[in-house]
VEXGUVEX-762286 format. One record per residue: x, z, y of N, C-alpha, C in turn; residue in one letter. Coordinates in steps of 0.001 Angstrom, whole numbers, plus 524288, in hexadecimal, padded with zeros to 5 digits. Layout:
N
XZYXZYXZYA...
END
This chain:
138
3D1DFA7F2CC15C03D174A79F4C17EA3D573A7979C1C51X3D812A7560C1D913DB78A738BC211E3D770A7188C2722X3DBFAA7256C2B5C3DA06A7067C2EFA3D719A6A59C2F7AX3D8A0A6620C2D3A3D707A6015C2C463D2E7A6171C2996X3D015A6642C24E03CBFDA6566C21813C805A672FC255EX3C96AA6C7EC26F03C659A6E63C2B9E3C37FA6A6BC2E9EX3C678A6862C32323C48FA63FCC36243BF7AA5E6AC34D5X3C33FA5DE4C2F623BF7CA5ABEC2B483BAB5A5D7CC2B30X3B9EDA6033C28BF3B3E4A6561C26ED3B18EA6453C2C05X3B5D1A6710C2F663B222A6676C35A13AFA7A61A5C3720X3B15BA5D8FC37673B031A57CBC38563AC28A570DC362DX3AC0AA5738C32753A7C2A5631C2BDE3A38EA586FC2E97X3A381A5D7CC2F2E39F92A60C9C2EED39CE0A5F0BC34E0X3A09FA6053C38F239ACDA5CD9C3D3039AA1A58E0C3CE0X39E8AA5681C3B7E39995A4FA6C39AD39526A51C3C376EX395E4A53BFC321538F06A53ACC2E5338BBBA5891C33B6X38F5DA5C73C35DF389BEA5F1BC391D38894A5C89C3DB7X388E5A582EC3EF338883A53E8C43B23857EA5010C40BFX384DEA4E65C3C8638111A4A8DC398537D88A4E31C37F3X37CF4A520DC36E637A18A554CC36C637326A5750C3A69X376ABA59F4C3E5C37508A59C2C43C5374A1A55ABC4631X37630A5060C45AA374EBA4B23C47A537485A4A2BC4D51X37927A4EA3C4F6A37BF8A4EC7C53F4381A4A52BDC51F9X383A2A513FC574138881A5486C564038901A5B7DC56BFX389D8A5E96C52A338A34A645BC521438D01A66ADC571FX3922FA63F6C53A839751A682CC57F0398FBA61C3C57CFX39A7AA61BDC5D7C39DFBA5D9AC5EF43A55BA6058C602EX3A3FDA6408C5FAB3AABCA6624C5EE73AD04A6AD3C5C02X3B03EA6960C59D13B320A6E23C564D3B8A5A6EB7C57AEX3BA13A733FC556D3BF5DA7714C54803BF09A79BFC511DX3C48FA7A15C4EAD3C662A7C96C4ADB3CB35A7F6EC4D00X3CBA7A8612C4C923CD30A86C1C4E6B3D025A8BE4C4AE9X3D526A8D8DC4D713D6F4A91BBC48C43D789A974AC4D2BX3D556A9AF3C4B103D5AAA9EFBC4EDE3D74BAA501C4D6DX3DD49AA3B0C4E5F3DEE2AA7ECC4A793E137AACB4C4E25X3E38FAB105C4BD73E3AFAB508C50463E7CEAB42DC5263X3ED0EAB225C51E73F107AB07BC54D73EFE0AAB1DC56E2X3EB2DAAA83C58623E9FDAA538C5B483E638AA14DC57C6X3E4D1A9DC1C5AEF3E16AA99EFC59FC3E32BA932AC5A34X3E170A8F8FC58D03E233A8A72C58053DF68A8819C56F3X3DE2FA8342C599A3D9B5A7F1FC57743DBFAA7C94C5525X3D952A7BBDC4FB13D97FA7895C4CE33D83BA72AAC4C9DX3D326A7265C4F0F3D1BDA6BC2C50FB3CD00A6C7BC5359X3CBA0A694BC568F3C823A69ACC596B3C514A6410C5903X3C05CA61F0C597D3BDD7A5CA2C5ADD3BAF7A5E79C5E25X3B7D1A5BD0C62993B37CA5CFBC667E3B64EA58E4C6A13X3B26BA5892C6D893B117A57EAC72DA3B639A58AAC77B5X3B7F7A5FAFC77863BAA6A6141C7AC03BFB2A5F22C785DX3C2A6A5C57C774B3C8B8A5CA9C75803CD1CA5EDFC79B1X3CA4CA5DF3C7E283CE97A5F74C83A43CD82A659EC84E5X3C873A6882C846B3C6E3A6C60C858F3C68EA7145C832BX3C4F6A7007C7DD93C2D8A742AC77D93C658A779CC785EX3CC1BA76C4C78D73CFDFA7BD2C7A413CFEAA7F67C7E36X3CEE6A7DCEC83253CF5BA7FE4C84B23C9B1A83DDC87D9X3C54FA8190C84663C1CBA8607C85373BF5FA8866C7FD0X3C213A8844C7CA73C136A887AC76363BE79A8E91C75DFX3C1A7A921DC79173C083A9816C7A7C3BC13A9961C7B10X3BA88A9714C80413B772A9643C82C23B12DA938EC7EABX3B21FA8FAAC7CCF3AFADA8CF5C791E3AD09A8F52C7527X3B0AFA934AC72813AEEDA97ADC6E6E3ADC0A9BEAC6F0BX3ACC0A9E49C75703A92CAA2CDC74C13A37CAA48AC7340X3A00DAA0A8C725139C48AA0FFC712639C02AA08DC6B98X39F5EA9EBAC69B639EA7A9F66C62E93A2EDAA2F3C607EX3A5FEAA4FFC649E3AA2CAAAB8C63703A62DAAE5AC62F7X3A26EAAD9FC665439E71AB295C667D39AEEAB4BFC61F5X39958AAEEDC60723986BAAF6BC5A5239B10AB210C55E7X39F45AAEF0C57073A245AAF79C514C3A51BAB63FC5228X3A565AB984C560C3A5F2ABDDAC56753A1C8AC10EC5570X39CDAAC06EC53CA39B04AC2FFC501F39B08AC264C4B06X39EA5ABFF4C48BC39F31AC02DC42503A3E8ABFE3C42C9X3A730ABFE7C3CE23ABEBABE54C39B13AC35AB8FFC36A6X3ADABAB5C2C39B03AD44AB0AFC365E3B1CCAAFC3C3163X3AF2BAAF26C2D403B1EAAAC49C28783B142AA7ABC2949X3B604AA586C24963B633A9E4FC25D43B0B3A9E0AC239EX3AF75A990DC270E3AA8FA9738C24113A5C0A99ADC27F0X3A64DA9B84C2ABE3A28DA9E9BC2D1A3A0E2A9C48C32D3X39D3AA9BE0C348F39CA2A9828C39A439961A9D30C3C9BX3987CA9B4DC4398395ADA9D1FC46B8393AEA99CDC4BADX38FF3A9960C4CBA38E36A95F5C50C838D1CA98B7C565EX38D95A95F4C5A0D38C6BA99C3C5F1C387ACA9660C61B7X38280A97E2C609E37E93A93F1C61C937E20A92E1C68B7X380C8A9438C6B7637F19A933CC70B7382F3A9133C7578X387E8A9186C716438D75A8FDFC724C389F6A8943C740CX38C26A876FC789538A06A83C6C7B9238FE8A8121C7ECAX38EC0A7C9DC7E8439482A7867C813E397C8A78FBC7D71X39C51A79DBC80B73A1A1A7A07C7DE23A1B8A7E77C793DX3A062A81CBC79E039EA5A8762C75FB39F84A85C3C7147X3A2FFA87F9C6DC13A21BA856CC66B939CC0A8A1BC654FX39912A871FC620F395EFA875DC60A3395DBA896DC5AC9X39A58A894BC572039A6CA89D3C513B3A030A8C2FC501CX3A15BA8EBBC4BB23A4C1A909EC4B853A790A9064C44B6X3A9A4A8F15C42853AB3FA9002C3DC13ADB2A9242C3BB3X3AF06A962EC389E3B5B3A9767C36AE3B6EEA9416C3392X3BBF8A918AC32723BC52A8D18C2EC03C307A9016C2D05X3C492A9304C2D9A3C91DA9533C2A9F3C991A9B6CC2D42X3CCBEA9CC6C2C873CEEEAA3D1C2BF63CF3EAA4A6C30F4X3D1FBAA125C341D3D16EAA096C39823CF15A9BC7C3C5EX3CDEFA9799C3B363CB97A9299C3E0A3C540A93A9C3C54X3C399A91FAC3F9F3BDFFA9027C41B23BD9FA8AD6C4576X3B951A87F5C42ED3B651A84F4C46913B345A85C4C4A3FX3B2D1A8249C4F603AE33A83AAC531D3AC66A7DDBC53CEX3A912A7E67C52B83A69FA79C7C54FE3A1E4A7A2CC5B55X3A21DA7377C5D1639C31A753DC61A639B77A713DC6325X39612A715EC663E3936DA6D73C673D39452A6D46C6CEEX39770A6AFDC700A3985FA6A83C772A3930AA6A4DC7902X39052A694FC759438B79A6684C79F83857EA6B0FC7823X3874BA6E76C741B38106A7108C720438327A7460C7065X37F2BA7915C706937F93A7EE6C6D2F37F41A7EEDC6936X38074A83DDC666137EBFA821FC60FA3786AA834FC60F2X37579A86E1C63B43713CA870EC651236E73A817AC6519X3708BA7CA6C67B336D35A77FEC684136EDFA74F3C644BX37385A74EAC60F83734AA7377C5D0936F7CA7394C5879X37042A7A13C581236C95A7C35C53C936642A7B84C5449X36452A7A4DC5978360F8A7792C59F435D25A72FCC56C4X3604DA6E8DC54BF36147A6A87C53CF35D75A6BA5C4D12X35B14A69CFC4A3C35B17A6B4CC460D35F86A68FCC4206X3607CA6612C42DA363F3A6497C3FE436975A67DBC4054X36A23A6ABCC429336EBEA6F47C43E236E70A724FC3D78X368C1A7258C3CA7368A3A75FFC351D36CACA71D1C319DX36CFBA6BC1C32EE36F79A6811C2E9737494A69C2C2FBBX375BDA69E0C358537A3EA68B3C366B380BEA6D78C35DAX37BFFA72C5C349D37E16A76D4C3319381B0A78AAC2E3CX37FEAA72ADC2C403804EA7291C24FC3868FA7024C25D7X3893FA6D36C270838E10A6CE8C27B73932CA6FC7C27C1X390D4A752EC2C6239287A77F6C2EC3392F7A7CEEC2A63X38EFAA7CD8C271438FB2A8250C23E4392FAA7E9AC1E73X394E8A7A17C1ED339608A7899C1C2539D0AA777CC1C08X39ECEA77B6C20913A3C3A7866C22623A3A7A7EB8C2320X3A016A8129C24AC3A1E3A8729C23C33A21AA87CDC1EC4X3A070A85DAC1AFF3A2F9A8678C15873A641A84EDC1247X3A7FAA8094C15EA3ACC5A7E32C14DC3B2A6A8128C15DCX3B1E2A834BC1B703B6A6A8701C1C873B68AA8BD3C1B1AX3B0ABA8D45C18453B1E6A9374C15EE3B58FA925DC1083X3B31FA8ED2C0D373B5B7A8D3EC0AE53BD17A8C28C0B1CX3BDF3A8847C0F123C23FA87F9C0EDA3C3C6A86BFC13D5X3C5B3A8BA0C145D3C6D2A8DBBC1BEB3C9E6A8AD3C1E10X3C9A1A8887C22AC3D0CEA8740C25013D243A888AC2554X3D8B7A8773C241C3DD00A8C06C24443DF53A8919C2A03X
END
């Protein structure tokens, strides 16, 4: 999949997990490529447009922590339930080197998952992870 299909999938998908949940999931995402001679964002939507860079680091230690106990394949997600504020909360691999993060500025994933409707809204999400196992971004 190309960068424009990517973004699409992404869009798609929290719309239906935001009608879902019948509030908003993640109010911000990145796509991001993180390869060993360096890194690059790919696109970003949220809240922060002036900021997301420059605490992005900062932003992803609580779900680095996660995802350093496994090996992620495309297609493979991890959540950091306690990741709170700015913190990304979700994690995707969506190609060989890119992954998504998504998060909620304002809730954990802890108070999310709360919610019952968090079981509907899950169904999206394993549904774009099967979209990019399928067909990874390059």
């Amino acid at each position: 999949m190309n960068l424009e299909e990517a973004k699409s999938a992404v869009i798609l998908t929290l719309g239906r997990m935001n009608s879902a949940y019948t509030k908003t999931v993640f109010d911000e995402w990145i796509l991001v490529s993180l390869r060993s001679d360096g890194g690059a964002i790919l696109a970003y939507d949220g809240p922060r447009a002036e900021s997301y860079r420059r605490l992005f680091a900062a932003d992803l230690q609580p779900l680095r922590a996660v995802m350093a106990e496994h090996t992620q394949t495309v297609g493979d997600f991890e959540f950091a339930h306690d990741a709170a504020g700015t913190r990304f909360d979700a994690c995707l691999k969506t190609g060989a080197t890119s992954f998504l993060f998504c998060n909620n500025t304002r809730k954990s994933m802890a108070e999310i998952r709360q919610d019952p409707m968090w079981l509907e809204a899950q169904k999206p999400f394993f549904q774009l992870s099967a979209k990019f196992r399928a067909n990874p971004l390059e």
